[in-house]
C-alpha positions in Angstrom: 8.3 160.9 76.0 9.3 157.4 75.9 10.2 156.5 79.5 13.2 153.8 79.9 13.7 152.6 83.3 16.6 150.4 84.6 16.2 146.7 83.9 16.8 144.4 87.0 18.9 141.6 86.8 17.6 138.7 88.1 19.2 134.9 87.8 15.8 133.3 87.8 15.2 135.4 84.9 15.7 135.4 81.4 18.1 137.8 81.5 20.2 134.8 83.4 22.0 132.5 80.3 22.2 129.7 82.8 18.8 129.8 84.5 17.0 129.6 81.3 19.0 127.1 79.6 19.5 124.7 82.6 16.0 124.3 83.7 15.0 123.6 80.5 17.6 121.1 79.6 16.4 118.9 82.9 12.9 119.3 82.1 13.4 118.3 78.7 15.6 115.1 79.6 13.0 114.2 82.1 10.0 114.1 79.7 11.7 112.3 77.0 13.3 109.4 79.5 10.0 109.1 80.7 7.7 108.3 77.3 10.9 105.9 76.0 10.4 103.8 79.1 6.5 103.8 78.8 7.1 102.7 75.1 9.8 99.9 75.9 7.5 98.5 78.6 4.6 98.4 75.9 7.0 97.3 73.2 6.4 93.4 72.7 8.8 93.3 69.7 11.8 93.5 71.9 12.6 91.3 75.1 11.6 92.1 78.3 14.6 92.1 80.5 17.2 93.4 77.6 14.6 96.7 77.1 14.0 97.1 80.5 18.0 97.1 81.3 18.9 98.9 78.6 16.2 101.7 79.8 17.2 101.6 83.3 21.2 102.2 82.0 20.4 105.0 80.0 18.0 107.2 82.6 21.1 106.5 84.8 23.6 108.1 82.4 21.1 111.0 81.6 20.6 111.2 85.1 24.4 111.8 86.0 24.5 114.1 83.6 21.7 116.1 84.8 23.0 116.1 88.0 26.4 116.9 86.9 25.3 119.7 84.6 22.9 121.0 87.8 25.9 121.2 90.0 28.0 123.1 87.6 25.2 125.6 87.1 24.4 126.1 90.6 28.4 126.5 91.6 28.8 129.4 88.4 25.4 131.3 89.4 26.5 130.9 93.4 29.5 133.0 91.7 27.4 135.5 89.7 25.0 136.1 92.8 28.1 136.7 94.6 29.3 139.3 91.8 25.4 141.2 91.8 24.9 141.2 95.6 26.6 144.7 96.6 25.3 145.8 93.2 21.7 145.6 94.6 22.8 146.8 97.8 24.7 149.6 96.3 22.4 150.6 93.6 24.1 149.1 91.2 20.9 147.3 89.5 22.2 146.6 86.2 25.1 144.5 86.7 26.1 142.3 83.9 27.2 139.0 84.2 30.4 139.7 82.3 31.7 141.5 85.2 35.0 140.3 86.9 34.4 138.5 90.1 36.6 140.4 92.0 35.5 144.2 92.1 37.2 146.9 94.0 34.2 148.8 94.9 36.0 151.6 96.3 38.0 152.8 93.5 37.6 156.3 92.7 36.5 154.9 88.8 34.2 152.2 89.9 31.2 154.7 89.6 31.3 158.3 88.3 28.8 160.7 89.0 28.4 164.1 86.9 25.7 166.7 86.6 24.0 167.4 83.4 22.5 170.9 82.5 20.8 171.3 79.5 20.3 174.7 77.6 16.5 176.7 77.7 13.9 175.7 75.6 11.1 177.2 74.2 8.2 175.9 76.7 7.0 177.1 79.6 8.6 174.6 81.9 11.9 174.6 80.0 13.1 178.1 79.2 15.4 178.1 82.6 16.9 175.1 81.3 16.9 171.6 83.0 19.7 169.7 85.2 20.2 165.7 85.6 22.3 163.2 87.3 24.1 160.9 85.3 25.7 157.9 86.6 28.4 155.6 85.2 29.8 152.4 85.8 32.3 151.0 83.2 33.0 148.0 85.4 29.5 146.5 84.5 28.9 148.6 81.4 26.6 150.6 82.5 25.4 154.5 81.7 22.0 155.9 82.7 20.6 159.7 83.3 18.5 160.2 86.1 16.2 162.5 85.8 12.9 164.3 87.6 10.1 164.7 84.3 6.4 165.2 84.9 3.5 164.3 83.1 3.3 166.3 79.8 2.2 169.8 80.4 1.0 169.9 76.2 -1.6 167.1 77.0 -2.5 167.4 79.8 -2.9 172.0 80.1 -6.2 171.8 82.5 -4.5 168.8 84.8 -2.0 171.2 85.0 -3.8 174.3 86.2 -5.8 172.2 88.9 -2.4 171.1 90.2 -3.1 167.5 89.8 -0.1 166.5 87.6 2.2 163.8 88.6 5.9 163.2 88.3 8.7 161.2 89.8 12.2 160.0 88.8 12.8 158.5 85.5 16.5 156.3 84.1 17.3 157.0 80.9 20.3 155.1 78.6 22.5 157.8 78.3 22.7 157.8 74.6 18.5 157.5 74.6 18.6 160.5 77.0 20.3 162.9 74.8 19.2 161.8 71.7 16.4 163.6 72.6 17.8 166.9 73.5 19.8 166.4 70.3 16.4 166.0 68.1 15.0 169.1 69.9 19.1 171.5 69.6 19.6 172.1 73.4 22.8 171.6 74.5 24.3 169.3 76.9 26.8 170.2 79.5 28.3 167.7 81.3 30.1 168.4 85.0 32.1 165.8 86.9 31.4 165.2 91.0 34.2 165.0 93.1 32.2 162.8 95.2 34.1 160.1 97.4 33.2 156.4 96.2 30.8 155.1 99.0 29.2 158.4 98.4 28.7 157.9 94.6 27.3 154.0 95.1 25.0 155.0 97.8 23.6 157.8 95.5 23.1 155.4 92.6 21.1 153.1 95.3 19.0 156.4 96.3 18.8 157.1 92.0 17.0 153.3 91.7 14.8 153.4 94.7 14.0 157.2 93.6 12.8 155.4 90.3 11.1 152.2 91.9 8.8 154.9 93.6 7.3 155.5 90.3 5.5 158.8 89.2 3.0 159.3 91.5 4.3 162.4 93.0 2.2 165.8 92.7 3.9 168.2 90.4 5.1 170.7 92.6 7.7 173.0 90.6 8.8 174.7 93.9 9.9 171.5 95.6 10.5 169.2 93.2 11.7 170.9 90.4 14.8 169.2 88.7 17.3 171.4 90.8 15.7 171.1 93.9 15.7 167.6 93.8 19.1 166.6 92.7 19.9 168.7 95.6 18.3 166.6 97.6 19.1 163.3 96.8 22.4 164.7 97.0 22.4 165.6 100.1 20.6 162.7 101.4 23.8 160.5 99.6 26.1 162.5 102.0 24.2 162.1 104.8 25.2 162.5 107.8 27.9 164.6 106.5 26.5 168.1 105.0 27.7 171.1 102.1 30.0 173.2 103.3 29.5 176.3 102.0 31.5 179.8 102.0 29.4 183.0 102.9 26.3 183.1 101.3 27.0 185.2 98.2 24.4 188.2 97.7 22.8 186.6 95.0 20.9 184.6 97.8 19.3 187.2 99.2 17.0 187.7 96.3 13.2 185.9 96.5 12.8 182.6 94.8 10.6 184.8 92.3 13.7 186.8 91.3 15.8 183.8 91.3 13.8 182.0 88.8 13.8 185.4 86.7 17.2 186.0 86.6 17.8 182.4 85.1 15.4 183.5 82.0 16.3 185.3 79.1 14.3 188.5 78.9 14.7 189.3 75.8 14.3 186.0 74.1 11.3 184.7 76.5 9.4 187.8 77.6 6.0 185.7 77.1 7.3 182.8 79.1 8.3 184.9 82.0 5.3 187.1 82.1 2.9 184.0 82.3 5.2 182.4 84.9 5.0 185.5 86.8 1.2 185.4 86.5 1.0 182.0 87.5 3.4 182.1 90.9 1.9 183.5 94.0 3.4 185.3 97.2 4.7 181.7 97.9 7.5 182.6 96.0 8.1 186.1 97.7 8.6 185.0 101.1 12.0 184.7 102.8 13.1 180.8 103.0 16.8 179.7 103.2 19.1 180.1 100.7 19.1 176.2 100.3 15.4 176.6 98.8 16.6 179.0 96.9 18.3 176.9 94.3 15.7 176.0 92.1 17.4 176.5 88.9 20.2 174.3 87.2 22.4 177.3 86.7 21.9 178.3 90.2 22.3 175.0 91.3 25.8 174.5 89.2 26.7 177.9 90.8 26.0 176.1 94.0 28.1 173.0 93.1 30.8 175.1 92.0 31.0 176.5 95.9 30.1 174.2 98.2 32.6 171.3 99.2 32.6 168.0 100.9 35.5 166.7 102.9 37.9 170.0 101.6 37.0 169.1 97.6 35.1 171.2 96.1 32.1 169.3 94.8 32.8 170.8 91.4 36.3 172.1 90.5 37.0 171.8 86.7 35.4 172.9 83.6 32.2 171.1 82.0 32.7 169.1 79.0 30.2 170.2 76.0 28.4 166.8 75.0 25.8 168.7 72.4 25.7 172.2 71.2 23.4 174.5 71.6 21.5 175.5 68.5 21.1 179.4 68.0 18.7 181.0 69.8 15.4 181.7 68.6 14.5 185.1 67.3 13.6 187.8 69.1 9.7 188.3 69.6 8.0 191.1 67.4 5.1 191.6 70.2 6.2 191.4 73.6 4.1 191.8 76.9 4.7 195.2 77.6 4.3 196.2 74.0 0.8 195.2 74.1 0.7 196.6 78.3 1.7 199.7 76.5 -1.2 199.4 73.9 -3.8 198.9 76.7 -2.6 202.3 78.4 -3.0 204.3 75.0 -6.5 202.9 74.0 -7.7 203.5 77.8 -6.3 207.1 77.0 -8.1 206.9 73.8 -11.5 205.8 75.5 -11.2 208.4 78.0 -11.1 211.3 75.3 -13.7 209.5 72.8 -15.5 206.8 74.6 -15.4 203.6 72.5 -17.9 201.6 73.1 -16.4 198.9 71.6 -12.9 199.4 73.6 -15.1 199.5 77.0 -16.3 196.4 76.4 -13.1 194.8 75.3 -10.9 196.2 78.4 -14.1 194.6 80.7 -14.1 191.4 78.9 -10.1 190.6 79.2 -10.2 191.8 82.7 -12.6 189.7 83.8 -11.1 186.4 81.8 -8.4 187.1 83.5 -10.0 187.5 86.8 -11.5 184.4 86.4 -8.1 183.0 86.0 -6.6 184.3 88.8 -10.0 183.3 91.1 -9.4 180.0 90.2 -5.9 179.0 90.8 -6.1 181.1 94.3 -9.4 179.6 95.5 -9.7 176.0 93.1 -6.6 175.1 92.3 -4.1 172.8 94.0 -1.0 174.3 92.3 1.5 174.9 94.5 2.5 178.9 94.6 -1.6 179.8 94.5 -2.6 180.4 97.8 -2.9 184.0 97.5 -1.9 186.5 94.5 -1.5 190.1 94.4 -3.3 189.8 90.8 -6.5 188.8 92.1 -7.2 192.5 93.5 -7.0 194.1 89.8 -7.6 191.0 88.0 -11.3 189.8 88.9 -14.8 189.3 87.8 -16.3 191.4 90.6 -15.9 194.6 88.1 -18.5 192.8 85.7 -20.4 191.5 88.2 -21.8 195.3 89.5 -20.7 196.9 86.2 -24.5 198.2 86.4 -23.1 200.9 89.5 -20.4 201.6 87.8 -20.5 205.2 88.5 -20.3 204.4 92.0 -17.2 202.5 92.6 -15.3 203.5 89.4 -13.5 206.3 90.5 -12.3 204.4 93.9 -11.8 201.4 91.9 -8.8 203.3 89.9 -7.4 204.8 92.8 -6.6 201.1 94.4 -5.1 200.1 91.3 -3.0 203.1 91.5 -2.2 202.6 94.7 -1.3 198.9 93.8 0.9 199.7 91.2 2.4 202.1 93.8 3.2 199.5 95.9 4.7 196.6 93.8 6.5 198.7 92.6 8.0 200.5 95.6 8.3 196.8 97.4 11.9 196.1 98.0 12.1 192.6 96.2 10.2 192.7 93.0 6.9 190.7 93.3 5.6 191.2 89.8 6.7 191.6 85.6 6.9 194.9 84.9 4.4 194.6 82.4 1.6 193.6 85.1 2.8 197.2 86.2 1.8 199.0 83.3 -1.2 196.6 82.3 -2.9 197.9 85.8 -2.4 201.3 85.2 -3.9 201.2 82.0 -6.5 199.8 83.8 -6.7 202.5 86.4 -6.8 204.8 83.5 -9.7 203.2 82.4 -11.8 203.2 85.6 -11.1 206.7 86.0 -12.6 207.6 82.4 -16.0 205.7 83.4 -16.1 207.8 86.6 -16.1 210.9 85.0 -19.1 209.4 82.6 -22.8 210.8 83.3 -24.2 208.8 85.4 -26.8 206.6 84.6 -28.4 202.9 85.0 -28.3 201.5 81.4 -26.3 198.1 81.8 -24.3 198.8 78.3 -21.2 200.8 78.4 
């Protein structure tokens, strides 16, 4: 993605049309006065004392001029510095010098803030959606998205899984900014702040520096996913003041596991929550505050829709459609616990006919995905890998003695039952339901090699 970030106005710069211009007018009038008086002095054609007195008159005219043109400049640019100061202070970067001098910084129309939440897509990190800031000021023409992006997951998959992917805060031209969600048919809703003015500059100033920081921040999808952090930054713009918000609604009690679910589509991407089920540990199980719990833009609209500031409600009328979205995309064929299912009926099948073939496929997936599992609990520095529940079916130990395997089959199978038991008996759900049925085709299989005849050949 082309990244845009918001130019600085400077007047010592060439975005300045008197900075530019003026200095190089003087400097221009100073070399050429200077070689026409060299060449006069050296000129024995003409007399002495006329040249030398009409020189001296005209680097006395050009110097009046300069001076006079340097005053003027300096008085109109004293002006525009005047105009740009609060800007800089405020956030406001980008003002133009077309501005009016006199600004009333405190009208409610001076800046406007809305959210932006744009529909699913079909990666990984977009089918919840995503959620923006974007922040307007007609009084200096101005119109920029902020918005948290990360490095590109696509290019950059195994930086990804060893959590080393950056990201920070990006400002986008507004019409730039959803071009691109136009190109790709995700929609564009846009929802006004009722934010009071001094509220809405100082989170334009917070936007910039938020930006100036660059992206150097570790990816960290828990913490600084897009809803989490307009959150924050919000709440750091209100500061010291804080959300007040009704009771709780009983949505909140749910994990941030089932939070995240419940803002994905089951039916049009199973794939894209089984792997993000696979790929979030018990992090994501644990009871945090409900404040940590909005980590999706629809939960975080919900939010905005409750809480108020001052007695306004931060959001209190209906969003404004600024792209459609384009139809969904069709429904998959082959979904995770269609092929979970498939597992449990050729472990059946290799318990009543022993495949060999079958044995060794069920071993080899189980123990690619063991290896997957090992490494983002024990490698990795994703955040959410500490620990996961799918490292006790899911790992290469099972290969490792698959010599014995007569031995510990039989109480290899009863764990996993016992593990299926358990998740899904737990009182917040801690895994897809397909992992469910995956292990327990699994535990079907371990308890077909324990009723094998024993013996020591290494093949199955």
């Amino acid at each position: 993605m082309t990244v845009f970030q918001t130019p600085r106005m400077n007047c010592e710069g060439s975005r300045c049309p008197k900075g530019a211009s003026a200095c190089g007018a003087f400097a221009r009038v100073g070399t050429r006065g200077g070689a026409r008086l060299e060449g006069s002095v050296a000129d024995g054609n003409r007399p002495w004392f006329g040249g030398a007195v009409r020189q001296l008159w005209k680097q006395a005219v050009v110097w009046v001029f300069a001076m006079f043109a340097a005053t003027l400049w300096a008085d109109e640019s004293s002006a525009l510095q005047e105009g740009l100061s609060d800007s800089r202070t405020s956030g406001l970067s980008d003002a133009q010098p077309a501005a009016p001098a006199e600004v009333d910084r405190d009208a409610p129309d001076f800046v406007t803030a809305s959210l932006l939440v744009m529909g699913p897509g079909d990666e990984l990190y977009s089918c919840a959606g995503h959620a923006a800031l974007r922040m307007e000021c007609p009084t200096y023409g101005l119109d920029y998205c902020f918005s948290y992006e990360s490095e590109s997951v696509k290019d950059k998959v195994l930086t990804f899984f060893r959590g080393k992917l950056k990201m920070g805060m990006f400002a986008v031209p507004t019409e730039e900014y959803l071009k691109m969600y136009r190109e790709s048919g995700r929609g564009v809703m846009q929802y006004t702040l009722n934010l009071p003015p001094k509220v809405e500059t100082r989170l334009w100033q917070l936007l910039d520096e938020k930006v100036a920081e660059g992206a150097e921040l570790p990816y960290d999808h828990l913490k600084r996913g897009c809803a989490q952090s307009l959150l924050n930054v919000l709440q750091a713009a209100i500061s010291p003041s804080v959300f007040m918000m009704p009771p709780w609604p009983k949505f909140y009690e749910k994990t941030q596991r089932e939070v995240v679910d419940a803002s994905i589509s089951p039916s049009l991407y199973p794939w894209q929550r089984f792997f993000l089920t696979g790929i979030c540990g018990v992090e994501v199980d644990r009871d945090v505050p409900p404040m940590e719990k909005i980590m999706t833009p629809a939960v975080l609209l919900d939010f905005l829709r409750t809480a108020s500031l001052s007695g306004m409600l931060i959001i209190n009328s209906a969003g404004v459609e600024l792209l459609p979205q384009a139809p969904p995309p069709p429904k998959p064929c082959v979904t995770p616990m269609g092929v979970s299912c498939l597992f449990v009926a050729l472990a059946t099948a290799n318990w009543l006919f022993r495949f060999h073939s079958v044995e060794w496929l069920l071993l080899v997936i189980q123990t690619l995905a063991g290896l997957f599992f090992s490494y983002l609990v024990f490698v990795s520095d994703l955040p959410a890998t500490s620990w996961h529940w799918l490292v006790m079916p899911f790992n290469p130990l099972p290969a490792l003695f698959w010599r014995w395997r007569w031995k510990w089959a039989l109480g290899f199978a009863l764990l996993l039952l016992v593990w299926v038991a358990a998740m899904a008996l737990a009182p917040h759900r801690m895994t897809d339901p397909a992992y469910l049925v995956l292990v327990t085709a699994y535990a079907v299989f371990y308890l077909s090699l324990s009723k094998q005849p024993r013996t020591h050949e290494y093949q199955p």
